[in-house]
N, C-alpha and C positions, 0 to 999 in steps of 0.2 A: 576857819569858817565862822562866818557871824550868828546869830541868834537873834529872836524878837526877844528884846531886853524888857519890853515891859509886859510880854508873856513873863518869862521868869520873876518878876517881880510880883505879878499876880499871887504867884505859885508861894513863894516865899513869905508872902503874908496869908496865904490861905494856909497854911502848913505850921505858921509860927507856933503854933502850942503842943505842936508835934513831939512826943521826946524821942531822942535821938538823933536829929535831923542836920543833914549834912550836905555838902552840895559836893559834885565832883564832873569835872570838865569830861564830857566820856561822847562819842557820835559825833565827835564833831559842834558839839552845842554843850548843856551843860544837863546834869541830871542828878536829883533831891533823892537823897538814902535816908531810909528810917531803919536804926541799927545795923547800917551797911547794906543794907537789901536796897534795892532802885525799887522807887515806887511810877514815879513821871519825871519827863524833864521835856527839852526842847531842841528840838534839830529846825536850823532855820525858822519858821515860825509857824512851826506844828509843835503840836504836842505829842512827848510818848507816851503812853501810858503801858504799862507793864501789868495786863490783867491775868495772867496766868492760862493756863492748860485748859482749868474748868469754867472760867469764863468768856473766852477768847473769841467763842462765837457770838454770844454777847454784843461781846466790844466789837464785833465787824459788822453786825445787823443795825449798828447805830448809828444815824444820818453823820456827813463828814468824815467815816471811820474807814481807814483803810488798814491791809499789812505790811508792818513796818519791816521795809527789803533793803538790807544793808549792801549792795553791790551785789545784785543777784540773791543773795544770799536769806530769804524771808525767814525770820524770826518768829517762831512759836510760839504765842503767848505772850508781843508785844503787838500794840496798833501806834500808828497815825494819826492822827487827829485834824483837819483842816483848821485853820482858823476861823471859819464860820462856825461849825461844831464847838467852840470855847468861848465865843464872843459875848453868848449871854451868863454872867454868875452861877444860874441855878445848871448849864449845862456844865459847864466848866468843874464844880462840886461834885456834878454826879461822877464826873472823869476821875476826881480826884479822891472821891469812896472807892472805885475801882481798884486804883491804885493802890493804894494805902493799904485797904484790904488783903492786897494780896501778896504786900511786902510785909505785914505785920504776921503774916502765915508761917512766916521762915525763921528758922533759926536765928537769932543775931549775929553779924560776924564777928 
């Protein structure tokens, strides 16, 4: 399955000074680990973002933000992201504190 390529490149230079950062083909798209933990990535040309348990309503009350439902299967503590919801920089950053945040929470693997 393909990906928006120049979503993840966004991602890849917003993240470059990130330590430990690693990419790994996962959904069907592709998705960015800080210390093995998933922070965001991209399924076709939304974004994941991986905001956890205690954020999660958060991430749904935010315009473009849906639950990310893997075949039925809706995931706890991930969202969706439309591609209008990422188009402008300063939204796209705030997705990408979310994330970040709540993969730097976790143990390294």
């Amino acid at each position: 399955m393909a990906y928006d390529e120049g979503l993840a490149q966004r991602l890849r230079e917003a993240l470059a000074d990130e330590n430990g950062l690693s990419e790994r083909r996962m959904f069907g798209g592709i998705a960015f680990m800080l210390d093995g933990n998933m922070a965001v990535g991209v399924s076709n040309d939304e974004l994941m973002v991986r905001a956890g348990p205690d954020r999660f309503d958060e991430a749904l009350a935010r315009p473009h933000a849906r639950i990310f439902d893997m075949s039925g299967r809706p995931m706890n503590g991930w969202v969706l992201v439309a591609p209008p919801g990422t188009a402008d920089d300063a939204d796209l950053a705030g997705w990408l504190e979310l994330g970040v945040s709540f993969a730097r929470s976790l143990p390294p693997k």
